[in-house]
N, C-alpha and C positions, 0 to 999 in steps of 0.2 A: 571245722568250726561252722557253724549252721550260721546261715542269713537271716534275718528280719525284715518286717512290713513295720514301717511306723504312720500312726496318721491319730490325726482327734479327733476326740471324742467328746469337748465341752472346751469351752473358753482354756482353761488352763490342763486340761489332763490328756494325754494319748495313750492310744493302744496299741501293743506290740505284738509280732506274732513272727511266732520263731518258725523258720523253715527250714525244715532237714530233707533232704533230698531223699528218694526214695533209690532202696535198687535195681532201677530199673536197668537194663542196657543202657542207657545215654541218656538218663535224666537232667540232664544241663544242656539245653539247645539254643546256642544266639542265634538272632533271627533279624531280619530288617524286612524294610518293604518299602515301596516309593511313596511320597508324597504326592497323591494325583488325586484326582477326582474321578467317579465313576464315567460323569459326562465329558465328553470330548466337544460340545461346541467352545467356541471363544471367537473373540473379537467381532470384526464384520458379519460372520456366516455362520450356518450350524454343521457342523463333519459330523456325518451319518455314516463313515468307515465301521462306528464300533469298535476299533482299537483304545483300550482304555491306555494305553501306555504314551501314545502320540497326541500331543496336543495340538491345537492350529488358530491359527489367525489369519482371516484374509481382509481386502481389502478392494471392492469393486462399484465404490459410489465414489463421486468427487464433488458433488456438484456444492458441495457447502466452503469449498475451498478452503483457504489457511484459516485455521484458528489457533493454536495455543499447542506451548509445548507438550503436552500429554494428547496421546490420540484422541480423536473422536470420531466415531460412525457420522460418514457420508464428508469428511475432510479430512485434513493433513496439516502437517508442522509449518511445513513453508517449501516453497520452489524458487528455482533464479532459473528464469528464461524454459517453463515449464507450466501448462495452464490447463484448466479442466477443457475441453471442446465444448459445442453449443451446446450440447444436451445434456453432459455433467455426465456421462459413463463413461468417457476415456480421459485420459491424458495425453495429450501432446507437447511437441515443441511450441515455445513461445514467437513470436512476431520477428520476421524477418528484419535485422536494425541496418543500416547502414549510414556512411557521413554523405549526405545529399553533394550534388555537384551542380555548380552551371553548366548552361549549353555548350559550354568551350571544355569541356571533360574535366575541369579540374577542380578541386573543393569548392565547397561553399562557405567565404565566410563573412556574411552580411546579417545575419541573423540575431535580434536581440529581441525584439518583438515581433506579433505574429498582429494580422488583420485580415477582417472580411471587407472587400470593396469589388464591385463593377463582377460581383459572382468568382471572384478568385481571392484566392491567400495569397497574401503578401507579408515577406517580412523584412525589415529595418532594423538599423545599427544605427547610422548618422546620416553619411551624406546621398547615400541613392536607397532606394526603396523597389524591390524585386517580388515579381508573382510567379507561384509555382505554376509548373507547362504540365497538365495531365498526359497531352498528349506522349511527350516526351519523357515525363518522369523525372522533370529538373528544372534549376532557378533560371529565368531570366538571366542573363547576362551582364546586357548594357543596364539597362532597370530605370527608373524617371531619377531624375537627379533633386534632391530636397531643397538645396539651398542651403543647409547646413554642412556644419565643419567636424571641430569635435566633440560639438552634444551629443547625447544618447540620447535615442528615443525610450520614453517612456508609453506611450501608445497611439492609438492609429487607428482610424474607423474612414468609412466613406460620406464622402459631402450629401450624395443622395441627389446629385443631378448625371451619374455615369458616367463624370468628366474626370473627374478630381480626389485625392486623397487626405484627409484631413491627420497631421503626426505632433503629436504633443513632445517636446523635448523638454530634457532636463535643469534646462536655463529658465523655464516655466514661459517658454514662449509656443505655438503654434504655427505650422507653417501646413497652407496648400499647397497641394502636390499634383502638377496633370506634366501629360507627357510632352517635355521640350523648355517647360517655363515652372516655376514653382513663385509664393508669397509669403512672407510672414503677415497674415491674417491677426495676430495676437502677441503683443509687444511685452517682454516682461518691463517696459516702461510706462505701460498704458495707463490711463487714469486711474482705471480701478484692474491692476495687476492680481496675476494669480499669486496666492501665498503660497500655496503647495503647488507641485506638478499635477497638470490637467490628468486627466483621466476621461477620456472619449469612448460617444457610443452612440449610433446612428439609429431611430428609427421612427418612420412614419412620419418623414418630413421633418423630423428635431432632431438638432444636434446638440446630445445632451452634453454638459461638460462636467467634472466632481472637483473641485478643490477642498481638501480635507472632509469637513463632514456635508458643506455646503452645496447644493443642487443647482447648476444652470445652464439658460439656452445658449449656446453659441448663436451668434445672427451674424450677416455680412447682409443688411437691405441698401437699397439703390436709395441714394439723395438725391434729391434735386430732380432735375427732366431732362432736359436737353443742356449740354455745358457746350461753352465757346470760349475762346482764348482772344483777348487781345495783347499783344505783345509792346504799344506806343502809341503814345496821346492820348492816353488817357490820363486819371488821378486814382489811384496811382498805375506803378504802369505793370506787365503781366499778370492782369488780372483776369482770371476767372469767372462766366457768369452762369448761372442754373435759370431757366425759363419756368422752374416755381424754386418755393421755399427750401433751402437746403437744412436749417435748422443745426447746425454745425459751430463748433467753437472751438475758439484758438488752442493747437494742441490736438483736438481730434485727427485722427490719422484716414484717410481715406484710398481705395486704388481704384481706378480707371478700365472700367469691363470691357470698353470700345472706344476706338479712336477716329481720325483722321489725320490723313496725312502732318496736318501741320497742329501745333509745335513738334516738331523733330527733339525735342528737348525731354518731352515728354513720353511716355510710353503706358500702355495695359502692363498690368501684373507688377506696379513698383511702387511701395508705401509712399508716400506724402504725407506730411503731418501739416494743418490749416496753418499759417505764419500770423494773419489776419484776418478778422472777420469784418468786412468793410460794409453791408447790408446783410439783411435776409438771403441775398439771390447772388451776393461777389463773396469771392476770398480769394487772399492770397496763398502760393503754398511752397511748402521748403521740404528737401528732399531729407533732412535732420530733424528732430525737435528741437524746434528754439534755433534753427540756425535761418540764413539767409534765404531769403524770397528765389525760387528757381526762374531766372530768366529764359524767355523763349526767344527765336528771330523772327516769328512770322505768326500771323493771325492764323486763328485755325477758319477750316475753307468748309466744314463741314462738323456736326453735331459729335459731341462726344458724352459718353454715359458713365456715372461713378456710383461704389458700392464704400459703404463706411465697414471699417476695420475695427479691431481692438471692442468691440462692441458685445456685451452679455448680458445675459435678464436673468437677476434672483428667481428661483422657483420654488426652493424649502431651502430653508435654514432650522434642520433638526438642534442643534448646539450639539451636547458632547464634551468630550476630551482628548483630539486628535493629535495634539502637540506632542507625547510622546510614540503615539502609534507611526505618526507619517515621519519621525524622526529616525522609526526603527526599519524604513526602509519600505514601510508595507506600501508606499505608493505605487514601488516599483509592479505591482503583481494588481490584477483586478478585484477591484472592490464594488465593481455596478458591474450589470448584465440587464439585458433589454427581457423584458418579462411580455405577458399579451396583454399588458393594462400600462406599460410605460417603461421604467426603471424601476430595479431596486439595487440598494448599496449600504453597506456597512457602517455604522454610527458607534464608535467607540463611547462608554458614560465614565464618567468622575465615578462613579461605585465598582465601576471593574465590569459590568455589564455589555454588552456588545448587540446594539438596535439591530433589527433588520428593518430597515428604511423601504417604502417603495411610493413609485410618484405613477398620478391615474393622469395619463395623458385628456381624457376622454372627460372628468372633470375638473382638472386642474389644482388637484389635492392630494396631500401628503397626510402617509400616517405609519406608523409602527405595524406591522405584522406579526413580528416576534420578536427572538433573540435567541444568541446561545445559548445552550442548555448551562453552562456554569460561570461565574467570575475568571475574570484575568485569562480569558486566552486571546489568542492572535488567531484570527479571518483572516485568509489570505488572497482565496478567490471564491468567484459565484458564476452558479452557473442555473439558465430557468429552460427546464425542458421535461412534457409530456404535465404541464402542469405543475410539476415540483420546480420550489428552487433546493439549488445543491450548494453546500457551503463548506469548501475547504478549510480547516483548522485545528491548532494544536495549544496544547494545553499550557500556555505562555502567555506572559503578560508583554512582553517582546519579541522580535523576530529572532535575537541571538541567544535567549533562554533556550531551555531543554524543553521537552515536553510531549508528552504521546499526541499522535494524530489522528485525527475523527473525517468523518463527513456527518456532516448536520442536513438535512432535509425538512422541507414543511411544504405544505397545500392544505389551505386553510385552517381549518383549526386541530388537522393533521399535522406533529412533526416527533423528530428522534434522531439517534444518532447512530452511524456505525459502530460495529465494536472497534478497537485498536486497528488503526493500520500496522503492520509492521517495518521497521524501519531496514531497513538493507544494506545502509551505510551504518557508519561506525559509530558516527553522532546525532543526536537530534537540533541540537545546537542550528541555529542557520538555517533549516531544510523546511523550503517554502512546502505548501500543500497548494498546488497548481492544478486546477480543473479543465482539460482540454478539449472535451464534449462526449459527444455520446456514439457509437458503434455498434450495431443492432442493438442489444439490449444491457450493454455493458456501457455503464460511467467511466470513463479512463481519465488517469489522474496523474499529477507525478508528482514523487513524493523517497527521498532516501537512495536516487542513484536509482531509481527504479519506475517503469511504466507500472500503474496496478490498476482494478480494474474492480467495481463495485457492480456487479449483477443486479439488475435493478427488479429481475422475476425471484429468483433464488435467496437473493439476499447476502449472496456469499463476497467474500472480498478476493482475490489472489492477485500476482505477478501475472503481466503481461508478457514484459521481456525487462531484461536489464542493459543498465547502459555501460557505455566501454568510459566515457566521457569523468570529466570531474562532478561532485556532488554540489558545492555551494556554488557555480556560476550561474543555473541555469536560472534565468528570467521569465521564460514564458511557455505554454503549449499548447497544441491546438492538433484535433481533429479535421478531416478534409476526404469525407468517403472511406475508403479502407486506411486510409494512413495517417498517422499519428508521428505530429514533428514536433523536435524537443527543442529550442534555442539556447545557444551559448555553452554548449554542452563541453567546450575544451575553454570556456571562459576567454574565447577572442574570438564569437562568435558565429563558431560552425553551427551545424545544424543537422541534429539525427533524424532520419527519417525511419518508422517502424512501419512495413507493411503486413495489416496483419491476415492477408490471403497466403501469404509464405511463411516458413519456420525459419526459425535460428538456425546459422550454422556457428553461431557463440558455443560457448562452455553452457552447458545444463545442467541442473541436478536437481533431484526431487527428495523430499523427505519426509518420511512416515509420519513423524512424533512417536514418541515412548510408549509401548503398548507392554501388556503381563500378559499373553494369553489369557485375561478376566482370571488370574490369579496369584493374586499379590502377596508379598511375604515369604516366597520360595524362591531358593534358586534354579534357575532353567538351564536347560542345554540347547543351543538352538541349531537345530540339526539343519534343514534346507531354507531355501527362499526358492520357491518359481515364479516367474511374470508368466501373464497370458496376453497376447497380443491380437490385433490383426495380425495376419500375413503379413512378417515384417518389412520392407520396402528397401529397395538396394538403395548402397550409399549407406545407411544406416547400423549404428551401434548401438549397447547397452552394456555397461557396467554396475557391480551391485558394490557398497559397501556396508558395513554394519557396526555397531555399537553398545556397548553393553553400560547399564547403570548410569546414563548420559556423560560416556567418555569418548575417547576418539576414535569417530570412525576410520574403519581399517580395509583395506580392501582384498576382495573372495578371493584368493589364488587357488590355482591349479596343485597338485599334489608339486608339480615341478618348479612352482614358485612361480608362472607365468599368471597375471592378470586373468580372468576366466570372463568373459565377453560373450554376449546374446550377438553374433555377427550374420547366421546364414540365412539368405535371404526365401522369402515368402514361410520361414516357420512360423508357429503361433505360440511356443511356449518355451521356454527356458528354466532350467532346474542349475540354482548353484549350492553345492557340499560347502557349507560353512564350520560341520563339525563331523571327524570323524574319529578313528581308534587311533590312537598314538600318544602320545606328550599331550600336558595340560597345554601348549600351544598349539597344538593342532583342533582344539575345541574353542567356541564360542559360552561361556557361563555367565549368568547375572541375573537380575532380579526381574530388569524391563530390557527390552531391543528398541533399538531403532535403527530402519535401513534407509541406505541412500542410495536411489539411482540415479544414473547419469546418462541419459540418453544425447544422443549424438548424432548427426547426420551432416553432409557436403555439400547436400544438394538440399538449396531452400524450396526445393517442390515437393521434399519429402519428409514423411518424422514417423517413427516408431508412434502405434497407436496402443495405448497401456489399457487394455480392458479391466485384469484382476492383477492381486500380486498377493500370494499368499506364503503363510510361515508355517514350519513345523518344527515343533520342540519336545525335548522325553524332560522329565522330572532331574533335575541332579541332586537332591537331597536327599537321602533317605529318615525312618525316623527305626531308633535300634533298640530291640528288647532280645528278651530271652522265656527263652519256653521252658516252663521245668516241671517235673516230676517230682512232688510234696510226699513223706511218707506222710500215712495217715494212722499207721498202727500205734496201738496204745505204750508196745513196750519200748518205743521208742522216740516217746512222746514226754514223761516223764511228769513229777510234779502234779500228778492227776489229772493229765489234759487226755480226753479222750477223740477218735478221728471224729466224733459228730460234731465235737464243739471245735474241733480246727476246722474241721468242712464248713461251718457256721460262719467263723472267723474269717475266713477267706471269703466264701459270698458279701459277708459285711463289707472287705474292702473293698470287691471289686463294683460294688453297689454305693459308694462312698460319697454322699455329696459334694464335699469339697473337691471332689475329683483326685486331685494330687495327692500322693502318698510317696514318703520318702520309702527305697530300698537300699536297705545293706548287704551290698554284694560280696562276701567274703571268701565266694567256694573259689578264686584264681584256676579256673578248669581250662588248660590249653595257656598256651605260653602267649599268645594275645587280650587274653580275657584276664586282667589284673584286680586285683580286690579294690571298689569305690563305692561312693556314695552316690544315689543320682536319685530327682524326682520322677516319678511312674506314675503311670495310667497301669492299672490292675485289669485282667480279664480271667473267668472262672471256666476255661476248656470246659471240664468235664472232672466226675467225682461223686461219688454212692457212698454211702454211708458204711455198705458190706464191702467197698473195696479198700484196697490195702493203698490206693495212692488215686491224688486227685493231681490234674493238668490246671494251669495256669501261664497268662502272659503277663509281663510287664513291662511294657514301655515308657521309655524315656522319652520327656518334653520334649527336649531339645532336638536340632536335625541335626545330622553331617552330612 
């Protein structure tokens, strides 16, 4: 029974054309052929091999770091504990992490906020406040004692005379801090008390303070001049005198900078609140508010000097809408940062807008700079360096909503935003975006369980290193030279230290993102992967694994089933057989790959340096026809059909605009070739008018 060619020829009519095989020797020949392209470049590079059969993909730029699940030239999917080097052409291990220690060898855990004072970090929990020892590479010990219990600090700057520490607690009180004696400076009973927790930040002589949206100076100035103690005979009696105006009323709180010997009753460094205000130049004073007048035994013998407490100056009063922001915790995380014109700090609006506030020390005036780029998210922290400010935040109207995380940037009427950080943890829920500063040319930030790190040349975003620690404890972080410390990181305030002149000896892993060899819609075999490295460095490993179609990656084993490992040391390249002959398990197939490496090393002085990492794949599809030999002669053509007008007929089809032509396969030639239907692509071999049979192919759309 002969075959047919079916295809149209108008809106409603087709044309058929009968095909009788001719006698040749083997005029039915199936055929296939691979799905590939003539060119062999793809992905990162161009393979100038010339093997059309091998496809490639390589991969030897980083410097644009993580971006998005599908590849892209010059970055990757994501790393944990895995980062481009300065110059963006290798890879290495991420930032050496450990849990910092005191001087007595054993953990640190004082750690809840971090501060700049007297040229050293310092951080605090409650009751002592401790500086990191460069020398030593660990906390203070014994550390100044606060004077607090079980408040938590909420922040911490320096006074700006090299004595003293200034620590904002959670009770909204303020307390100084120098070593051996400490003050509550700032009463949460004071006349005009903080509503929200302070927020502090030292510079150029001002100590600026933030309650919700509100801007002011902390002061502690000297009253009065010279003070004297009489203790009897007078009206009334331990009474108080200043040799000028103290300007003071009942209730004001004051403390004592210098003494003398007498009243013994008395002391520097310990609130008083006025009991009485008996003139301009007396008062009485009680160690309570409102409670009783403190009696001395003995005159004082010699001048004593006082500084007023509990005392602040309005400086901007932006307004706002801070009552749900400062509820959601954001106080805990910084909202001002010292800029080279004053402060600036974060102004939550009734429309869902978010101010960037900043104050000119120089003349004494507040104004709007900007704002974040959209409604309803959460600013978490700020940070002003090389001229930009840097502003943590995520796409939340609250701290415990969900929401992708950005970094916002601006200088002057320059600003914009990063793309998506990616998150590392499981939720976004909770996870502050924490600014810690700057590291040659790198922003580091924390954010999902994760250091990351915004290139501030390149533009690119990646992981720094990751933490071992929990994800919602962490309150605060800060840079200090090469090392970058995280607080609270086991949420009872340890403190990780990441130095980033050494590599992890954490868990690593790198990851491609989903690449096609630049050709989509086929299925692949993916035959090898090689890395190229430096000379890889003792102490050091590398494992590959892979994935097809974005499923699980699986890892490259040995024919023997062993793990297949980059381990000998000073080679530069490594080749792993990902697919070979055997069982469909023995092959890698799919549409897109993606690999994971795992680099590895013991020794924080060393880390595999990843220069390239290239892929090689064959075609797994093929597309299947059949070659056949057409009789052309007239007597066996029938019906009056002569071979010029089938030779005709045949060219028309295989010249067919619509492309697609149905054939009817009925010759069942060979006991795998069964009689079907399928749609074809026609091609015209070869065929004369004077000969007895004309060559043709036809292939089938579809692959196998």
């Amino acid at each position: 029974m002969d075959g047919k060619l079916t295809y149209g020829i108008s809106a409603t009519n087709t044309q058929d054309i009968r095909l009788t095989l001719a006698p040749t020797k083997n005029p039915y020949r199936p055929i296939s052929r691979m799905v590939w392209p003539e060119g062999t470049g793809g992905g990162g590079g161009e393979d100038q091999s010339g093997d059309v059969f091998i496809r490639r993909w390589s991969q030897n730029r980083w410097e644009r770091g993580e971006l998005k699940g599908l590849w892209e030239e010059g970055g990757y999917r994501e790393s944990s504990n895995v980062k481009p080097d300065r110059e963006g052409d290798r890879l290495e291990l991420g930032a050496f992490r450990e849990v910092s220690q005191h001087d007595g060898s054993a953990a640190f855990s004082e750690g809840v906020k971090f501060g700049r004072a007297h040229g050293l970090l310092w951080a605090v929990d409650d009751a002592t406040a401790h500086w990191w020892q460069l020398a030593t590479g660990d906390w203070d010990q014994a550390g100044w004692a606060t004077g607090a219990t079980t408040q938590t600090v909420t922040s911490l700057c320096d006074e700006g005379d090299s004595l003293a520490l200034l620590i904002a607690y959670d009770d909204k009180t303020i307390r100084r801090v120098l070593t051996g004696s400490n003050l509550e400076v700032y009463s949460a009973t004071a006349a005009d008390p903080f509503v929200y927790n302070a927020e502090l930040r030292y510079s150029r002589g001002t100590i600026y303070a933030l309650d919700g949206a509100n801007l002011y100076q902390l002061t502690t100035p000297l009253v009065g001049a010279n003070w004297t103690f009489d203790f009897t005979g007078g009206s009334p009696e331990d009474l108080w005198t200043t040799s000028t105006a103290h300007g003071l009323s009942v209730d004001d709180a004051i403390s004592f900078v210098t003494s003398d010997a007498n009243p013994s009753e008395y002391s520097t460094l310990t609130r008083y609140w006025v009991k009485t205000v008996e003139s301009t130049t007396k008062v009485t004073l009680s160690t309570t508010k409102g409670g009783s007048v403190l009696a001395g035994t003995a005159d004082s013998g010699g001048n004593w000097t006082a500084e007023q407490i509990d005392k602040r100056t309005i400086l901007s009063q932006p307004g706002g809408n801070v009552t749900d922001y400062m509820g959601s915790t954001g106080n805990i995380y910084r909202r001002m940062c010292v800029t080279d014109t004053g402060v600036t700090w974060l102004v939550p609006q009734e429309n869902g807008d978010v101010i960037v506030m900043e104050w000119n020390a120089a003349t004494t005036t507040d104004f709007p700079t900007g704002k974040l780029p959209v409604e309803a998210v959460f600013g978490y922290s700020t940070h002003f360096v090389h001229g930009f400010l840097f502003v943590g935040f995520r796409y939340a109207a609250a701290h415990g909503e969900k929401g992708l995380a950005h970094i916002y940037y601006q200088r002057g009427g320059q600003w914009g935003t990063t793309g998506v950080v990616r998150n590392a943890d499981t939720s976004t829920a909770s996870q502050p975006v924490i600014i810690a500063g700057v590291i040659g040319d790198d922003l580091i930030f924390w954010y999902g369980k994760a250091l990351m790190a915004y290139d501030l040349s390149a533009g690119a975003i990646f992981q720094l290193a990751a933490s071992q620690g929990t994800s919602t404890g962490v309150k605060d972080a800060a840079t200090l030279g090469k090392d970058v410390f995280v607080s609270n990181t086991d949420g009872s305030a340890a403190v990780e230290r990441y130095d980033t002149t050494l590599f992890t000896t954490d868990d690593a892993t790198w990851k491609s993102g989903r690449f096609n060899f630049t050709l989509g819609g086929i299925q692949k075999t993916l035959l090898r992967v090689t890395v190229v490295t430096d000379p890889l460095p003792a102490s050091t490993t590398m494992t590959l694994k892979v994935a097809a179609d974005g499923g699980t990656f699986t890892a490259v084993n040995l024919e023997s089933g062993n793990v297949a490992s980059f381990t000998e040391d000073d080679d530069t390249t490594y080749t792993w057989t990902v697919s070979r002959s055997g069982g469909t398990d023995a092959q890698t197939v799919g549409y897109d790959f993606e690999i994971e490496l795992a680099p590895d090393s013991t020794n924080s002085a060393n880390s595999p340096k990843i220069r390239e990492v290239f892929c090689e794949a064959v075609g797994a599809q093929k597309r299947r026809g059949v070659e056949m030999d057409i009789d052309l002669r007239s007597s066996s053509l029938g019906r009056g059909a002569s071979g010029t007008s089938l030779l005709s007929a045949l060219r028309a089809a295989s010249e067919f605009s619509g492309g697609v032509i149905k054939f009817t396969d009925t010759y069942q030639v060979g006991s795998t070739e069964k009689a079907r239907v399928s749609d074809v692509v026609v091609e015209l071999m070869g065929g004369h008018r004077d000969q007895e049979f004309a060559t043709i192919r036809v292939w089938e759309t579809s692959l196998i």
